[in-house]
MARSE-33651 format. One record per residue: residue number from 1; residue in three letters; x negated, y, z negated of N, C-alpha, C in turn. Coordinates in steps of 0.05 Angstrom, whole numbers. Each point is the difference from the previous one (the first is absolute). Layout:
N
    n  res    n.xx    n.yy    n.zz   ca.xx   ca.yy   ca.zz    c.xx    c.yy    c.zz
  NUM  ALA       X       Y       Z       X       Y       Z       X       Y       Z
...
This chain:
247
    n  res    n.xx    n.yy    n.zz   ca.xx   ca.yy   ca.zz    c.xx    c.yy    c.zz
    1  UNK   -1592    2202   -2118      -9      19     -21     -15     -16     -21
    2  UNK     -16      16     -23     -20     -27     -10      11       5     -24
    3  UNK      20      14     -12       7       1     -35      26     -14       5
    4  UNK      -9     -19     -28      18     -27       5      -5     -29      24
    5  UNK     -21      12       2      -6     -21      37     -16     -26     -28
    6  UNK       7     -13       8      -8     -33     -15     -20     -13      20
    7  UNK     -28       1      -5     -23      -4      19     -15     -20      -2
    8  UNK     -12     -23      11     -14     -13     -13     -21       1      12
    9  UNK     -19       0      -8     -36       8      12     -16     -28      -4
   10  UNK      -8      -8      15     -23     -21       6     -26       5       2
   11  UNK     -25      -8     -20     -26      14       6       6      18     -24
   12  UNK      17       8     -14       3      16     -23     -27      10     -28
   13  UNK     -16     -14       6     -13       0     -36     -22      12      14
   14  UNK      -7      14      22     -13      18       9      -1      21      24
   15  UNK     -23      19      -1       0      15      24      25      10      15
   16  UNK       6      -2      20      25       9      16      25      -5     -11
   17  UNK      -1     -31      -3      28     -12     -25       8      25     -29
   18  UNK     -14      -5     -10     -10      13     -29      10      34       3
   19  UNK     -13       9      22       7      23       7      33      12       6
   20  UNK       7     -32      19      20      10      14      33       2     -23
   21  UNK     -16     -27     -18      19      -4     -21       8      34      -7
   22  UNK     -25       7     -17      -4      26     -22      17      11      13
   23  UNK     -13      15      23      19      27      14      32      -3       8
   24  UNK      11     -28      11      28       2      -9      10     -15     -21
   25  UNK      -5       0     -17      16      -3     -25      -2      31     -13
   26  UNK     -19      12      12      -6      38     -23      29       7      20
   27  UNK       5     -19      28      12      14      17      40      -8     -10
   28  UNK      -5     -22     -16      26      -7     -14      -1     -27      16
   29  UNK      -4     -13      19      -5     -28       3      -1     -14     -22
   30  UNK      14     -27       1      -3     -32     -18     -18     -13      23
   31  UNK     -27      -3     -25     -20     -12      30       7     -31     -24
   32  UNK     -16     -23      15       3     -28      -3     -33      -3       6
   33  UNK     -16     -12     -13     -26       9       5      -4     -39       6
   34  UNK     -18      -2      18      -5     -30       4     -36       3       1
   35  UNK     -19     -22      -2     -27       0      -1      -8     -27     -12
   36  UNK     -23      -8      11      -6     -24     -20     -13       9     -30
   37  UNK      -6      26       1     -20       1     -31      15      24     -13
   38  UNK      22     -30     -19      13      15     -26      -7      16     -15
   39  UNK     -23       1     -10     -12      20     -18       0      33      16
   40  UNK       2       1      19       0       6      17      29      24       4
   41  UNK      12     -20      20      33      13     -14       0       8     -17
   42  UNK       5     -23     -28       9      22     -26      -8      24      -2
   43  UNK     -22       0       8     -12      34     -12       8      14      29
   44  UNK      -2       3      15      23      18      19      29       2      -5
   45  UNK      13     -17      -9      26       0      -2       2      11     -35
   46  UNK     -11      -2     -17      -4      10     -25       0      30       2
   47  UNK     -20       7      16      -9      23      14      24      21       5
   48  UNK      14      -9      22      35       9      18      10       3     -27
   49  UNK       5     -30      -8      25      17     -25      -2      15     -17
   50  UNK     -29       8     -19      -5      24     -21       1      18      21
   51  UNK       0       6      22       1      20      15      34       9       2
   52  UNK      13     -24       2      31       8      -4       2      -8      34
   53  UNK      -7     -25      -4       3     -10      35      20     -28     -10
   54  UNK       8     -16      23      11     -32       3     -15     -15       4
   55  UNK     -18     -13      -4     -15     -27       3       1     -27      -9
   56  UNK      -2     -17      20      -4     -26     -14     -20     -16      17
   57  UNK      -7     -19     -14     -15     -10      20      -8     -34      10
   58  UNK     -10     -16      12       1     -34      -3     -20      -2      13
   59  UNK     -25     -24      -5     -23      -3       9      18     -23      29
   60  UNK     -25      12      16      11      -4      39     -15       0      16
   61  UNK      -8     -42       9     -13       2      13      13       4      33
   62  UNK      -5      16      16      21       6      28       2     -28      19
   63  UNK     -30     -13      -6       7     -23      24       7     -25     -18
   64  UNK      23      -3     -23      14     -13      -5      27       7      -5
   65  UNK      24     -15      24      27      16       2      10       5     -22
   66  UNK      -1     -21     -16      22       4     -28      -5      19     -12
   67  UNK     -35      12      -6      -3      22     -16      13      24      16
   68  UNK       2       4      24       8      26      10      32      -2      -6
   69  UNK      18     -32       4      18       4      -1      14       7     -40
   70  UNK     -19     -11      -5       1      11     -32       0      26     -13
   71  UNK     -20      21      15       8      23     -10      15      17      12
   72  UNK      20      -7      27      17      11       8      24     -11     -21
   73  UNK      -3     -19     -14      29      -2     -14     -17      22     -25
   74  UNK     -13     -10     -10     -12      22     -18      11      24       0
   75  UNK       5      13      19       2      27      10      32      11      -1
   76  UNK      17     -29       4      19     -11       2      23       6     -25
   77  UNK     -15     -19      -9       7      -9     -32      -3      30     -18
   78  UNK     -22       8       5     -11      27     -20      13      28       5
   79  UNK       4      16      27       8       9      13      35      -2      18
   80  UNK      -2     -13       2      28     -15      14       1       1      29
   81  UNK     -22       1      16      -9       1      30     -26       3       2
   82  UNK       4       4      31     -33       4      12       3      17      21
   83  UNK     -10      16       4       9      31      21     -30      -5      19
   84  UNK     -33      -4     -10     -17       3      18     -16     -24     -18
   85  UNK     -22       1      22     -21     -22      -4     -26      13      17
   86  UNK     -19      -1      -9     -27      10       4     -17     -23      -1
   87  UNK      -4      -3      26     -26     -26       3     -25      19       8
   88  UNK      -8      -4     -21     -32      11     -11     -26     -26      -7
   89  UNK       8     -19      -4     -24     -13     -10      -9      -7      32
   90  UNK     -27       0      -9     -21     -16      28     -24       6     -14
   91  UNK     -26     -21      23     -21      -4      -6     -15       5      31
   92  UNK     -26       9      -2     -17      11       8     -27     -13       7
   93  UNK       1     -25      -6     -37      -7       5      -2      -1      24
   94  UNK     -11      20      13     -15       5      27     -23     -16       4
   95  UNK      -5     -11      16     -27     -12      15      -3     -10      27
   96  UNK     -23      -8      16       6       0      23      12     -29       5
   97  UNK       4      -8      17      11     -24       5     -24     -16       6
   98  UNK     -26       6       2     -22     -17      -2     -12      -9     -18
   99  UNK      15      15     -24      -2      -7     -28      14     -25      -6
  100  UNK      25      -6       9      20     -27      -5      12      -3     -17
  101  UNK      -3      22     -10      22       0     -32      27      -1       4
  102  UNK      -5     -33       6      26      -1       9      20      -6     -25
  103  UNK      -1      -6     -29       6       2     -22      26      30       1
  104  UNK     -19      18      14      10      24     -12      19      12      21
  105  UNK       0      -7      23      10       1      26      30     -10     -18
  106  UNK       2     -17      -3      25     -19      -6      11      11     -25
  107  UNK     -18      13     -20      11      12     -17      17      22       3
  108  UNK     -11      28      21      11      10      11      23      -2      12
  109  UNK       1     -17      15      28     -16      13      21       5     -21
  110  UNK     -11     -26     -24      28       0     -17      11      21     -15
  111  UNK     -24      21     -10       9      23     -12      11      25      22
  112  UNK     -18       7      13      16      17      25      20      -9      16
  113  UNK       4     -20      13      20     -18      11      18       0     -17
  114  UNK       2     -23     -10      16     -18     -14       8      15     -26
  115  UNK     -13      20     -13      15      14     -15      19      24      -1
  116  UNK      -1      12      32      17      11       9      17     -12       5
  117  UNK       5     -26      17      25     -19      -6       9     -13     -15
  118  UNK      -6      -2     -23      12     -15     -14      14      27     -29
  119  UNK     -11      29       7      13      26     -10      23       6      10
  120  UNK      -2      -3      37      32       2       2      11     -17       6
  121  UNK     -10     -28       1      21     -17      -6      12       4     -27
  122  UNK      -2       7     -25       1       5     -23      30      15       6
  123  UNK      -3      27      11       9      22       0      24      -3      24
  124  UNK      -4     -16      16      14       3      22      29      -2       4
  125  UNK      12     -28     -13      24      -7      -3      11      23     -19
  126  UNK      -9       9     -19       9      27     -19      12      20      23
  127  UNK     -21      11      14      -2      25      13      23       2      25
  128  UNK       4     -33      15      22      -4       9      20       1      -6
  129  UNK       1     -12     -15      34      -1     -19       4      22      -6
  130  UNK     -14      18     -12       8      38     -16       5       8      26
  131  UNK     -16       0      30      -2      14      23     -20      22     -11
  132  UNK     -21       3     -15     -14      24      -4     -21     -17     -15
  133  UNK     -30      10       1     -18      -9     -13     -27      21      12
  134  UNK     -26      -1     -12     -17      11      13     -26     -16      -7
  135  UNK     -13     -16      25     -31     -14      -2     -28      24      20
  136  UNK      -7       0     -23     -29      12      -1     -21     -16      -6
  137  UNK     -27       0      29     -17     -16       5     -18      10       5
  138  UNK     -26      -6     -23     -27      11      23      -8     -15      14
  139  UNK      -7       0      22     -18      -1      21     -29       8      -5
  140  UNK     -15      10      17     -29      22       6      -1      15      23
  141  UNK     -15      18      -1     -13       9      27     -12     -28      18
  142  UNK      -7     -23     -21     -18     -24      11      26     -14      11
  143  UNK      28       5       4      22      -6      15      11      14      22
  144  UNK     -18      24       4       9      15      28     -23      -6      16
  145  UNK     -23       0     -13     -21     -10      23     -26      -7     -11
  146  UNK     -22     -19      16      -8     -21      -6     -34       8     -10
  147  UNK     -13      -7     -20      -8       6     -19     -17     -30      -1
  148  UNK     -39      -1       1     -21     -13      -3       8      -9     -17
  149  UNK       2     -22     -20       0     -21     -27      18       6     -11
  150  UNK      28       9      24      18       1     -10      25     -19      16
  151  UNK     -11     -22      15      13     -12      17      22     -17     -22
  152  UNK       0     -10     -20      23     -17     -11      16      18     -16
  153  UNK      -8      29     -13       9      10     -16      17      19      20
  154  UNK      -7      16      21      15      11      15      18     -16      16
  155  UNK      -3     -29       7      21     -15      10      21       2     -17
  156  UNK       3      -1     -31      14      -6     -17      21      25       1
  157  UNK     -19      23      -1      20      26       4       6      -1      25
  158  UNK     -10      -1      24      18       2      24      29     -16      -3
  159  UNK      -4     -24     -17      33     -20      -4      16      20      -6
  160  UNK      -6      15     -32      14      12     -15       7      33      15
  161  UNK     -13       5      19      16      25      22      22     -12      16
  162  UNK     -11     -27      13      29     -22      13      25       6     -11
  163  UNK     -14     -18     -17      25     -12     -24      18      26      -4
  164  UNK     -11      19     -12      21      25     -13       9      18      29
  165  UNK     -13      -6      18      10      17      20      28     -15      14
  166  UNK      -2     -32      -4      24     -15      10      26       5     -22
  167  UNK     -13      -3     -23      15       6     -28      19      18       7
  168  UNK     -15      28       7      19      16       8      19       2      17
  169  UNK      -4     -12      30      15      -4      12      20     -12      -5
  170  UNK      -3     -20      -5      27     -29       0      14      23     -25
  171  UNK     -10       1     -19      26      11     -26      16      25      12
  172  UNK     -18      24      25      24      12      14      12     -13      20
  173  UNK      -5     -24      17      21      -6       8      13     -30     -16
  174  UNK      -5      -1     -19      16     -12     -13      17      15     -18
  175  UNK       4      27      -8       7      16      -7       3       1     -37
  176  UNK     -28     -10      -3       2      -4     -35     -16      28      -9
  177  UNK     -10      16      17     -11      22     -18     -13      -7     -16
  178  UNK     -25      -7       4     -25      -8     -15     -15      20      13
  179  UNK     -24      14     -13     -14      11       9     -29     -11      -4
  180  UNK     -17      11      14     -29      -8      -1     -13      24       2
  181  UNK     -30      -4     -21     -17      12      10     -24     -14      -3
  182  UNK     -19       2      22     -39     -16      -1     -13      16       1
  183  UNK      -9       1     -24     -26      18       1     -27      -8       9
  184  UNK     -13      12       5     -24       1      27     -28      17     -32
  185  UNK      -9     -15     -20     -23      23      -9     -29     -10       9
  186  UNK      -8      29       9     -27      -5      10     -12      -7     -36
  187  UNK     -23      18      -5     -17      -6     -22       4      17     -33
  188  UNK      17     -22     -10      18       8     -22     -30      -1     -24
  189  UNK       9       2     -21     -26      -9     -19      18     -21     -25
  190  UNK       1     -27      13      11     -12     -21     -12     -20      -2
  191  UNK       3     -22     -10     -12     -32      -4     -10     -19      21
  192  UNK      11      12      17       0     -19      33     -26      -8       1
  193  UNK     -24      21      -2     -22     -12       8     -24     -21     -18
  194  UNK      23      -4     -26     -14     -25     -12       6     -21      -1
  195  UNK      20     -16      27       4     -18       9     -30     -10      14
  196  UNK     -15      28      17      -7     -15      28     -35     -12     -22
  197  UNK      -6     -32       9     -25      -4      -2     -15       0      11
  198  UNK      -1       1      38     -17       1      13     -17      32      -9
  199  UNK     -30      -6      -4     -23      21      -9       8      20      20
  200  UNK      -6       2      19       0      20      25      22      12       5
  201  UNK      29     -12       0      20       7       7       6      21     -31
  202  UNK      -8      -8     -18      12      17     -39     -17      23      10
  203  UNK     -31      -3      16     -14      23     -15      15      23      20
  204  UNK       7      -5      32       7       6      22      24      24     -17
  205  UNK      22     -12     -11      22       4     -11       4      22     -17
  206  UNK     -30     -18     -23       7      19     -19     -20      37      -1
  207  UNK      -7     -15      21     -12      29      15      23      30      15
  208  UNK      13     -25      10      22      26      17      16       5     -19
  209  UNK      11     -16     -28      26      15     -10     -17      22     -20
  210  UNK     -30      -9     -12     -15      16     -12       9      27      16
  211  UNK      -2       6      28      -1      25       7      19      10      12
  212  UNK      29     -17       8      18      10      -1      27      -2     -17
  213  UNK      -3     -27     -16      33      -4     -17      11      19      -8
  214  UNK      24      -5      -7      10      24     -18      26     -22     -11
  215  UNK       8       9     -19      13     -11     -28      30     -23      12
  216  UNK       9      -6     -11      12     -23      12      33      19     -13
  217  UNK       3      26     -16      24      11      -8       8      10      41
  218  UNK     -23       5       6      11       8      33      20     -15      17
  219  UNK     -12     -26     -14      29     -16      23      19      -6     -20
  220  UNK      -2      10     -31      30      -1      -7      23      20       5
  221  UNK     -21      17       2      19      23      12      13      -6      27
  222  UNK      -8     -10      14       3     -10      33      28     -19     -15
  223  UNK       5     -25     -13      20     -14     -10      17      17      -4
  224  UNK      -3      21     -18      21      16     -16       7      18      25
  225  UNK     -13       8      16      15      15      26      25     -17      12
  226  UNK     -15     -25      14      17     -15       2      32     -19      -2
  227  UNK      -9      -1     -30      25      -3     -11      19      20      -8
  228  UNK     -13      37      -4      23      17     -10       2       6      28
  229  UNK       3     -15      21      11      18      29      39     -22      -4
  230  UNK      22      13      10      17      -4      -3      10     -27      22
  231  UNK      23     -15     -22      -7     -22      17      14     -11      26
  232  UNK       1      23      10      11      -8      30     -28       7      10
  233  UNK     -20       0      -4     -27      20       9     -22     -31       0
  234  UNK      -6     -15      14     -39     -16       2     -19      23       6
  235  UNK     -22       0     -11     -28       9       4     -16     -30       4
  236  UNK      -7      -4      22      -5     -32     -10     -31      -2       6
  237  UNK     -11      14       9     -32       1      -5     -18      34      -4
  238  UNK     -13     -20     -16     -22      34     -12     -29     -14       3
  239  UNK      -7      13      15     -41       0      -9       0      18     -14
  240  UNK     -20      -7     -15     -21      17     -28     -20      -3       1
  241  UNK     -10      13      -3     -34       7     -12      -8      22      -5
  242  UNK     -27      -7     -16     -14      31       9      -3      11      17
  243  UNK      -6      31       8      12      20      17     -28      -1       9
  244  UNK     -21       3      -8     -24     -17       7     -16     -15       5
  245  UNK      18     -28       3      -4     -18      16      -4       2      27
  246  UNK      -6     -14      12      10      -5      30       9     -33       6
  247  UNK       5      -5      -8      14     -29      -5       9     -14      35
């Protein structure tokens, strides 16, 4: 259930994060807001509480462990637990691989990769020990199937469908009742596409979400489904997008 649910969100100080915070904390959620750009937080989390929400927040970079393992005590300390975690941050610079950006290839890696693991490593020994916890992960549509100048960035999400799909397994037969959900969004309208520098691949991009995005509150609602389903209950994957896509 999400009132009283103690959340911590990664990717927070915008778009989908930002969103997903707002809508459960109006929903009675204690969100834990993580992001590298403080200025950032504050004014979201400023935001929640004149609204008569729980917020707090700690600047968080994902592909350094300590910071993730830092604002799970945060969450800890402030709150007195941790019930969910929302791995939301990732990066997006699309280009073809004849481009060689290989800089950005590896960037990818550590933030899509490596900052999903080092979130539930964060979260994990917690979630064991209680026997109850809930990790929420985006993925993409560019993680169900394979996508021109999207070969490093959709590798990254295919991990993160793995990863949460084994997640789930082992914790039912390990019998800790953790739940999962990976979200799958086709063409959201958030920040993503001012990562990519390749010319061709931005104009390509910012052409399709021009004519199909739609608001990034869509997949908070998708979270908040999620988590108010009861917790003997996984939903553990959702595609989204626009209904006019063809993705």
């Amino acid at each position: 259930m999400i009132k009283n649910n103690v959340i911590v969100i990664t990717g927070a100080s915008a778009g989908i994060g930002e969103a997903t915070a707002k809508l459960l904390a109006r929903k009675g959620a204690k969100v834990v807001l993580g992001a590298r750009r403080e200025d950032k937080l504050k004014r979201i989390a400023d935001e929640i509480r004149q609204s008569g929400g729980d917020a707090v927040y700690q600047v968080l970079d994902v592909t350094r462990r300590e910071d993730n393992d830092n604002i799970v005590k945060l969450a800890k300390d402030t709150f007195g637990k941790v019930d969910s975690i929302f791995l939301n941050a990732g990066l997006m610079p699309s280009s073809p691989l004849s481009a060689m950006k290989t800089d950005e290839w590896h960037q990818m890696v550590d933030v899509n990769i490596k900052g999903v693991l080092n979130g539930v490593a964060a979260v994990l020994p917690t979630f064991v020990k209680q026997k109850s916890g809930h990790v929420i992960a985006v993925s993409s549509v560019a993680g169900l199937k394979a996508y021109p100048a999207g070969a490093v960035y959709g590798g990254t999400k295919w991990f993160v469908r793995d990863f949460m799909e084994v997640l789930r397994m082992e914790s039912a037969l390990e019998g800790t009742n953790i739940r999962t959900a990976t979200l799958y969004p086709a063409a959201i309208n958030t920040e993503l596409l001012s990562t990519i520098t390749d010319t061709a691949a931005k104009t390509q991009m910012e052409g399709l979400y021009a004519t199909y995005g739609i608001p990034p509150e869509r997949i908070a609602d998708v979270v908040a489904f999620a988590m108010d389903m009861p917790q003997d209950t996984t939903v553990n994957e959702f595609t989204v997008g626009p209904a006019k896509q063809p993705w």
